[in-house]
N, C-alpha and C positions, 0 to 999 in steps of 0.2 A: 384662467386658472390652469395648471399643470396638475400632474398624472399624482407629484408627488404631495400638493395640498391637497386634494383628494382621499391621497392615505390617510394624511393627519385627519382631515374630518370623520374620515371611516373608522376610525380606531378610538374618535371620542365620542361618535352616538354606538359603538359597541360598547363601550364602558360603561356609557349612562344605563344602558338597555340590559345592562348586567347586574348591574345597582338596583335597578328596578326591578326586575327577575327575582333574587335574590333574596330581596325586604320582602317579598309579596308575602312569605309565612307571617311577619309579623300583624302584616298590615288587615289579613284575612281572619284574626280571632275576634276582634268583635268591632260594634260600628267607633267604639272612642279610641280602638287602635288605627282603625280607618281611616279616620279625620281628624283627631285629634293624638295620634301619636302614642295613646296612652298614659296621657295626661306626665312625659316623662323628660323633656327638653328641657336641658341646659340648658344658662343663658348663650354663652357665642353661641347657640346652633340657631336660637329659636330669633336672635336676634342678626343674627347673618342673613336667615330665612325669611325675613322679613324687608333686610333691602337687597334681596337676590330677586323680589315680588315688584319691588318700584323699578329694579334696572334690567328691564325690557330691551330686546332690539329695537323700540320704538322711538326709546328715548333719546339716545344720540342722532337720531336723524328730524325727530318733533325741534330739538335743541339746534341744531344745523337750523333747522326753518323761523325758528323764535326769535335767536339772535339776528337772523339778517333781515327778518323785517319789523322787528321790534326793540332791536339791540339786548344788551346783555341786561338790561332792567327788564326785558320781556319775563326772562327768569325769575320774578319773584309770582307771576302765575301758576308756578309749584315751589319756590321755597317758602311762601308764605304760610302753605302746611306748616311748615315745622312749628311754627308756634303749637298747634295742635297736638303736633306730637311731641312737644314738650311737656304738655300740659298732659297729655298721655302717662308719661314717667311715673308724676309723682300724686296725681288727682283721680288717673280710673285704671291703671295698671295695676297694682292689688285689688282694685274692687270686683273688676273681671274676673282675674284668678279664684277669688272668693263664690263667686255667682255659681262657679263649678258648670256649668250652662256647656252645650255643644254648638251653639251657633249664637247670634247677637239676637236673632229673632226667638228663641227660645226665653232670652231674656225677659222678652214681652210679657210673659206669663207668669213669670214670677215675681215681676214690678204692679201687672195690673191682675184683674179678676173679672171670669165671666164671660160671656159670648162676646161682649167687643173685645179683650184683651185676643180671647183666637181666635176671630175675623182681625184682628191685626198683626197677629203671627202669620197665618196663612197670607196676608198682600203683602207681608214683607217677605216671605219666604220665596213666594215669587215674583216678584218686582228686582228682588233682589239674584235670583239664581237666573231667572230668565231674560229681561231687558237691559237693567244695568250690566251683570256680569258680563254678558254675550256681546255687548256694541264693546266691553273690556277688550275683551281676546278678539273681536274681531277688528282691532284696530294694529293690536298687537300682529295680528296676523297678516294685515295691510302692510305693515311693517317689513316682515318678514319676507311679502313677495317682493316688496320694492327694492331688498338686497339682492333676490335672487335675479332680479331683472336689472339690477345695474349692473352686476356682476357675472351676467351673462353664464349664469352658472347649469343653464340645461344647454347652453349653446356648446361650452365648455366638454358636455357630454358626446357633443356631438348629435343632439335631437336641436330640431326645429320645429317649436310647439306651435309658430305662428299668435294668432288672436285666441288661442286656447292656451298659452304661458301658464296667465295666473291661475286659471281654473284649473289646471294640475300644479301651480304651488300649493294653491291653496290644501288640493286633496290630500296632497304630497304630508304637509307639515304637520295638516288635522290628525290623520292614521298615526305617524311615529308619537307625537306626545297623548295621544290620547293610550295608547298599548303602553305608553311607559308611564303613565300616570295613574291609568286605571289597575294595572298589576300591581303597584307599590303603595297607594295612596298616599298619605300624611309623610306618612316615614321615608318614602322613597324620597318623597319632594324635599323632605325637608336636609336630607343625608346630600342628595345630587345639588340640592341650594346652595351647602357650603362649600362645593366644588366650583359650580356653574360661575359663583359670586368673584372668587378671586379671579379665574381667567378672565372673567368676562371685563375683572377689574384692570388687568394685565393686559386684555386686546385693546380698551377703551388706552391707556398712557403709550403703548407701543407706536398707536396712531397718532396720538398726540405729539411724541417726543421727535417722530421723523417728518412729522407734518411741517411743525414750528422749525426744524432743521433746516427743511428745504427752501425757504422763503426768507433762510439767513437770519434764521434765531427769533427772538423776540422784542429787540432793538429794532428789527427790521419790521417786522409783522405790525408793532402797533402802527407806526404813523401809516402804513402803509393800508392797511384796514379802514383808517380815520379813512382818507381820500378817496378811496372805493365808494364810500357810503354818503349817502344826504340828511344821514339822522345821526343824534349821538351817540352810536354804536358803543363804546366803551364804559359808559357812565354805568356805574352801579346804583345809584341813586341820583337821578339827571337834574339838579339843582342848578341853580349858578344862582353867584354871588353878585350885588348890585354896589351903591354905595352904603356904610356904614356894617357894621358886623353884626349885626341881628336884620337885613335885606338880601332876603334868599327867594326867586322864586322858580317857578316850575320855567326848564328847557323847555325854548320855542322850539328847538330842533329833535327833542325827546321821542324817544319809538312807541312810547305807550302815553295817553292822556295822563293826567294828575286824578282825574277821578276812575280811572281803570285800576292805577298805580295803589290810589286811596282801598278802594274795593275790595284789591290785595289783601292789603297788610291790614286792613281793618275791622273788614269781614267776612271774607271770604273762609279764613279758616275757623270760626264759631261756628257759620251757617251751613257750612258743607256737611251732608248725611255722615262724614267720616269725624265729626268734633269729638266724639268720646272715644276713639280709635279706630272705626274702622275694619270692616267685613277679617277681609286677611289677616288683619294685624291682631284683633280681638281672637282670632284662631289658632295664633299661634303664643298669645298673652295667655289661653286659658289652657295650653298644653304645655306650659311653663309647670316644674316639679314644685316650685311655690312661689307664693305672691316676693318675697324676695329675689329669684330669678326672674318673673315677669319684668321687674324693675329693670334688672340689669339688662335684659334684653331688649327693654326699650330703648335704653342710654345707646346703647353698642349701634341698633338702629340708628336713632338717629345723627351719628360720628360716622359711619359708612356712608350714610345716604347725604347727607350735607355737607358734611368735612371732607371725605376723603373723595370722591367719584364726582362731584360738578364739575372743578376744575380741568380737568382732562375732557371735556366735551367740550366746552364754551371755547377753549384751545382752539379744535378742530374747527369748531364754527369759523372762526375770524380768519382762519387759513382757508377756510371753502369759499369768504368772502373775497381773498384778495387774490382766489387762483382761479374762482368759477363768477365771474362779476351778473352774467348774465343767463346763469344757469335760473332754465322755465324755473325748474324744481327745486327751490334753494334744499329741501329735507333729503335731496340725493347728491348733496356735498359730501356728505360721510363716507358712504361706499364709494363715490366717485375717487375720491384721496385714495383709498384702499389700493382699490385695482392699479393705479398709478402709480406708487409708491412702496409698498411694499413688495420685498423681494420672495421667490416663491418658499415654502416651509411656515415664513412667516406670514402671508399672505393668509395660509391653506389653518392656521393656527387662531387668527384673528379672526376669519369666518367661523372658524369653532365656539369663538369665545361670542360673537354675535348669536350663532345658535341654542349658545349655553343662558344667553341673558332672556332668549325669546323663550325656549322652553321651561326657566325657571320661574317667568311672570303665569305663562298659558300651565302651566301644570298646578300650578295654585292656585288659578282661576278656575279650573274645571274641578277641583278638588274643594274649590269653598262651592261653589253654585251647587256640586253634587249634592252637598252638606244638607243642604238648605231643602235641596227634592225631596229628601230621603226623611231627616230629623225634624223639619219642620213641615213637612205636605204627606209624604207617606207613613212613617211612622205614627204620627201625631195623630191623622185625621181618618187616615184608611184602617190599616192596621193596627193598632197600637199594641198586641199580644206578637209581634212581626220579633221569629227568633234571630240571634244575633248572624247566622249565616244568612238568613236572607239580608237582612240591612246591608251585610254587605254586598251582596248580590244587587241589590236594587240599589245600592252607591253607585257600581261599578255602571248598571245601566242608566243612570241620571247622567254619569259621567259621560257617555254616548252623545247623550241628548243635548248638554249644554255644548260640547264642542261641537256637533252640526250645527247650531243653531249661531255660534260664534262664526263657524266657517263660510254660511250665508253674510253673517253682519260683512266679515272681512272683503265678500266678492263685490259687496257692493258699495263700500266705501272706495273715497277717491283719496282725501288730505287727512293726513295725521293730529296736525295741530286744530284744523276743524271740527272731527271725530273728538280731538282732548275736549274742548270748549263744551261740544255739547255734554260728553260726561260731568263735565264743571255745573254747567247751567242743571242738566233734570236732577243733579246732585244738589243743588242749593235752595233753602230754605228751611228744611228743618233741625237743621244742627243745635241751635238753641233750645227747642226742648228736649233730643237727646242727654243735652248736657246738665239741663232744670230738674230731669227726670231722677235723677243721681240723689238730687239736694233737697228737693220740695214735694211733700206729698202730694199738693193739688195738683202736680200733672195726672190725668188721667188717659187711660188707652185712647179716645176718643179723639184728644188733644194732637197725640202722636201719629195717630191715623190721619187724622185733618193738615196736619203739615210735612207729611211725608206723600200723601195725594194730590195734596196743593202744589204741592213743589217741584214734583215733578210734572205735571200738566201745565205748569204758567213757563219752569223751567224751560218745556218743547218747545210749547209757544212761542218763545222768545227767539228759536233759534232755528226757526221754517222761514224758507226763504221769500221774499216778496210780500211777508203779510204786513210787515211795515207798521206793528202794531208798539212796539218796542222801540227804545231810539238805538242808534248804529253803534254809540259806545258799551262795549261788554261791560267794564265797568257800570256805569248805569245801569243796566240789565240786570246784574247780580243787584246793587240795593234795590231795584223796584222788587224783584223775585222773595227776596229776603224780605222786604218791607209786607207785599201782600199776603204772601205764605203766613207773616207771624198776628196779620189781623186776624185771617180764615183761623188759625188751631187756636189763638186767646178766645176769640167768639165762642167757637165749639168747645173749649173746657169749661167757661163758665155760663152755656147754658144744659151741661150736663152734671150728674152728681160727680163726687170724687169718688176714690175707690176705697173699699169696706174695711175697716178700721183692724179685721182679723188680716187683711192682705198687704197693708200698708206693715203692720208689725211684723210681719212672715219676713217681709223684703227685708226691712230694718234689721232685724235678729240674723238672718244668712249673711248680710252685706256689711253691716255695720258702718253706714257713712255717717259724718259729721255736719255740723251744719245745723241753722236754727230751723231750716226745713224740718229734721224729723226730731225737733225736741219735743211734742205731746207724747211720739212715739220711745223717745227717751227714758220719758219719766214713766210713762204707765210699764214698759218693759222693766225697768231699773237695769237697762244695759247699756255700760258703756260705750261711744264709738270707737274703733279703732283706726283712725284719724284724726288729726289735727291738720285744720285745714287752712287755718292761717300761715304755720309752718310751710303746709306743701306751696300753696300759694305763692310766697317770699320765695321757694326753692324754685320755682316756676321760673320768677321775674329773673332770677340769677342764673338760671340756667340759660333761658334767653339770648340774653347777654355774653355766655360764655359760647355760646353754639353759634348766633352770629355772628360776633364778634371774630373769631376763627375762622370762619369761613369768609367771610368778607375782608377779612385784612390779608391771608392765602389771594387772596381776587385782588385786592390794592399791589398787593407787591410781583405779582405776576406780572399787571399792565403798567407797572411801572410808575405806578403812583405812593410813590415813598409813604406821605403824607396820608392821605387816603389808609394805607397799611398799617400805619404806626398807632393811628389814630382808633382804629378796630380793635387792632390788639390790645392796647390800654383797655378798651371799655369788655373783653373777654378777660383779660388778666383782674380786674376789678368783679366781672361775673366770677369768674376761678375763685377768688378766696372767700368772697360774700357766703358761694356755694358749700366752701367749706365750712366758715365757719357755723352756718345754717344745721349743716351734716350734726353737728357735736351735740345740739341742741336737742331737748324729750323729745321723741316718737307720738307718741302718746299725748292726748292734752289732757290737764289735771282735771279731777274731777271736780262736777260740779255737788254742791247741794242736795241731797236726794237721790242722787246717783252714786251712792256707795255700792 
C-alpha cells in the first residue's frame, strides 16, 4: 500500500472517531439511550444497522473459503436464516417492540416467574455476553488480522513485527473500536452503521466488478471456474435431472452432502438460538419508534442482506478460484485480489470500506454483550437502585471486558469458516422453544433453560476434535443436536409446573400474541390479540418466495443460467403479488365470542 491509501484510511477512522465523540452526549443520559438509542430509530437506520451487523470483514473471506470448498450451494449455511428472518417481519417484529424489554434476556422475566425465570436470565445474560458473543468478535477479529496480514499493511509501515504481527493487530483493532464504541454507544453504532454499510457495500462491487474484468468478464469466468474445480461449483441447488421429469436427484459431484443441504433449509433456521430474531437484531427491533417501524426495518434488513450484498462476494469467490487454484488459504482470495488489482486511492478506499464492515459487526457486538453485563447481571442482580450515570459507567466498563475477552477468542482461533460452524453448532437446539414460547403458555422457564444448556454443551461436543462421538457430516450433527436438545427441555417442561396463571396473563395483556396457545388467557382477560396469525403466516410463505426468489434468479442470470433466472423470478413475481394482495387484507382478526 502507498503513502496515499493511507491517507484515505486515516481520514476515515477520524470521521468515524468524530461520530463517535460527538454522539457520546447523547448516548451518556441514560442506560436506554446507551443501548438502546432511546427507543427512537427510524426504519432505514435501524434496519441498515442491522445488515451493517452481518457484513463483517469476515464475511467475504468465510465466502472466498465456502464457495471453493463447498461451491456456491455451501451458501445456503447462511441464507437459510432468512427464512428466519422473514418470519422475523411479520410473526415477532411487533411483539418485540411491544415487550418494551432492553435485551432478549430480560424477556425471560416477563414471559416466566420466580427464581428459575432469574436463574434463566442471569445464564443467558451470560452465556450470552460472554461465550457466544466473544468467540463472535473474535472471529470477526480473526478476520481482520488475516487482511492486515495479506495486505502486508504493518510492512507497508515500514515495521517488521515478525511472529508478534497478529498480537499487535489484534491489540491494534481491539483499542480503536472499543474508544469509538464505548464513547458513543447504541447511537454512534447505529449513525457510523449507515455509513460503514454502503462503503463497505461500494468496496465489496468495486472488487467484484475489476475482479470479473480481469479474467475477461463473466463469459470467460464461468466455464473457466467449472475446470478449476472437482465439485459443482456453480449449482445453486446441485440437483441433476435423470430420465422422466419428476427424476431429479442429489449431485454426486455436489460441495455439500444432501443431508447437510437438508439441515439447511429445514432446520437449521427454527433451531438456531436466533428463531425469534436474534441478540442484535431484537436490539435494534426494540429501539425501533414503533412496532410499525420495527417491521419495516426488518423488511429493509433482509433486501440488503440477501438481495443486494451476496452477489458481489460469491463473484470474487469464483475469480479467487480461477486466479489462486492452489492457494493453502482459500478465505485469503479476497485480499489476495485486492492487493493485486486495485489501483492505489482505490486500493487505500476498499481497505476502509473492509474496516468499516469489521467495525460495524465488532461495535455491535461489544455494545449488545455490554447490554446484557450491565441490564441483565448488574443491574438486575447487584444493584437494582444503580442511578442511570452509573449504568452507564458500568456499560462503558462491561464494554472493556467483552472486547478483551473477544480479543483472546481472536488470538487464538486459526479458520473462519471453522469458528462460523461452531457458532452454528453451541447455537443449535433451542430455537423451537424460543419460537413455542411466543404461542403456548406451557412453555416454562425451566423448558428454556434445559434447551439453551443442552444445546450448547451437545452443540461443543460435537465440534471437539477427535472425540469421534458425532458423525463427520454437519448436517447430521445439527438434527442429532436439535433432536436431543428437544427430548432434554420437553422432559424438563413436563416434569415441572407451568408458570402462574397471574404471569401467564401479565405476558398476554403487555404482548398480545395470537394463537390457540393463550386463549384460556384470552377469555379470562377479555383482550383481544393484536395479531392474526394466519394472515402473518400466509405473508411469511409469500414473502419467502419473493426474497428468494430475487435473489436466486440475480444468481441464475449472473452464472448464466437463463433458465435457472427466469424460473426464480416467476416464483418471486408470484411471491410479489400474493404479498400484496395479503397486504389489503384486516390486520386484525375478527373477534371471537366472548371476546367483545
Amino acid at each position: 500500500m502507498q503513502t496515499v491509501d493511507w491517507v484515505v484510511i486515516v481520514v476515515y477512522l477520524i470521521i468515524t472517531m468524530a461520530i463517535g465523540i460527538y454522539l457520546s452526549g447523547k448516548a451518556s443520559k441514560s442506560l436506554e439511550d446507551f443501548f438502546l438509542s432511546g427507543r427512537s430509530l427510524t426504519w432505514w437506520l435501524a434496519g441498515t444497522s442491522m445488515a451493517a451487523t452481518t457484513f463483517s470483514i469476515d464475511t467475504p473471506l468465510y465466502i472466498c473459503g465456502i464457495v471453493a470448498t463447498r461451491g456456491i450451494a455451501g451458501n445456503w449455511e447462511w441464507w437459510s436464516f432468512g427464512i428466519a428472518h422473514v418470519v422475523m417481519i411479520y410473526i415477532f417484529a411487533r411483539l418485540w417492540r411491544r415487550s418494551e424489554v432492553v435485551t432478549d434476556a430480560e424477556l425471560t422475566e416477563l414471559r416466566y416467574g420466580g427464581k428459575m425465570a432469574a436463574i434463566l436470565r442471569a445464564t443467558k445474560g451470560f452465556l450470552f455476553a460472554v461465550p457466544i458473543n466473544c468467540i463472535g468478535i473474535g472471529y470477526a477479529m480473526l478476520a481482520m488480522v488475516k487482511v492486515v496480514t495479506a495486505l502486508q499493511l504493518w510492512e507497508s509501515l515500514g515495521l517488521d513485527l515478525g511472529d508478534s504481527g497478529k498480537l499487535w493487530s489484534v491489540i491494534a483493532v481491539s483499542i480503536f473500536v472499543l474508544v469509538y464504541s464505548g464513547f458513543s454507544g447504541l447511537w454512534g453504532v447505529v449513525v457510523t452503521d449507515f455509513f460503514q454499510f454502503f462503503l463497505a457495500l461500494f468496496g465489496a462491487m468495486v472488487v467484484a466488478i475489476m475482479a470479473v474484468n480481469h479474467v475477461g468478464g463473466i463469459q470467460e469466468l464461468i466455464p473457466a471456474v467449472q475446470k478449476a474445480t472437482e465439485i459443482d461449483v456453480l449449482s445453486l441447488i446441485p440437483l441433476t435431472k435423470g430420465e422422466g421429469f419428476f427424476n431429479w436427484r442429489w449431485s454426486d459431484v455436489a460441495g455439500i452432502s444432501l443431508s447437510t443441504f437438508s439441515a439447511y433449509v429445514f432446520v437449521q433456521w427454527w433451531s438456531f438460538r436466533r428463531s425469534d430474531g436474534g441478540g442484535e437484531f431484537i436490539q435494534r427491533l426494540v429501539s425501533a419508534k414503533d412496532e410499525a417501524e420495527a417491521e419495516k426495518a426488518a423488511w429493509f434488513f433482509n433486501i440488503l442482506n440477501y438481495i443486494v450484498r451476496t452477489w458481489p462476494w460469491i463473484l470474487v469467490a469464483l475469480v479467487a478460484i480461477v486466479m489462486y487454484p492452489d492457494l493453502e488459504d482459500p478465505e485469503l482470495g479476497y485480499p489476495k485480489l485486492m492487493l493485486e488489482f486495485l489501483p492505489p486511492v482505490m486500493l487505500g478506499l476498499v481497505v476502509a470500506s473492509l474496516i468499516a464492515a469489521f467495525m460495524s459487526t465488532v461495535s455491535t457486538s461489544i455494545n449488545w454483550g455490554a447490554s446484557y453485563l450491565t441490564n441483565d447481571l448488574y443491574r438486575r442482580f447487584f444493584v437494582p437502585d444503580a442511578t442511570q450515570d452509573q449504568l452507564v459507567l458500568v456499560g462503558r466498563i462491561a464494554s472493556i471486558v467483552v472486547t478483551f475477552i473477544g480479543a483472546i477468542a481472536a488470538f487464538f482461533a486459526k479458520d473462519i469458516s471453522t469458528v462460523f460452524r461452531l457458532v452454528i453448532a453451541i447455537g443449535t437446539g433451542p430455537g423451537l422453544v424460543l419460537i413455542l414460547r411466543w404461542y403456548w403458555w406451557r412453555i416454562n422457564a425451566t423448558a428454556e433453560l434445559a434447551a439453551m444448556i443442552a444445546g450448547f454443551i451437545i452443540g461443543l461436543t460435537s465440534v471437539i476434535p477427535n472425540l469421534n462421538i458425532f458423525p463427520a457430516d454437519f448436517g447430521l450433527r445439527l438434527m442429532i443436536i436439535s433432536g436431543l436438545t428437544a427430548i432434554i427441555w420437553i422432559t424438563a417442561m413436563y416434569l415441572t409446573p407451568p408458570e402462574s396463571e397471574e404471569t401467564l396473563n401479565k405476558f398476554y395483556l403487555k404482548v398480545r400474541p395470537a394463537g390457540i396457545g393463550w386463549r384460556k388467557q384470552q377469555e379470562e382477560t377479555g383482550v383481544k390479540p393484536l395479531q392474526n396469525l394466519r394472515l402473518d403466516g400466509l405473508k411469511v410463505i409469500a414473502s419467502v418466495f419473493l426474497l428468494f426468489g430475487l435473489m436466486l434468479s440475480i444468481g441464475g442470470f449472473l452464472l448464466l443460467k437463463s433458465l435457472t433466472g427466469w424460473l426464480w423470478l416467476i416464483i418471486a413475481v408470484i411471491g410479489g403479488f400474493w404479498l400484496r394482495h395479503l397486504n389489503k387484507q384486516r390486520i386484525f382478526p375478527m373477534p371471537r365470542p366472548g371476546l367483545e
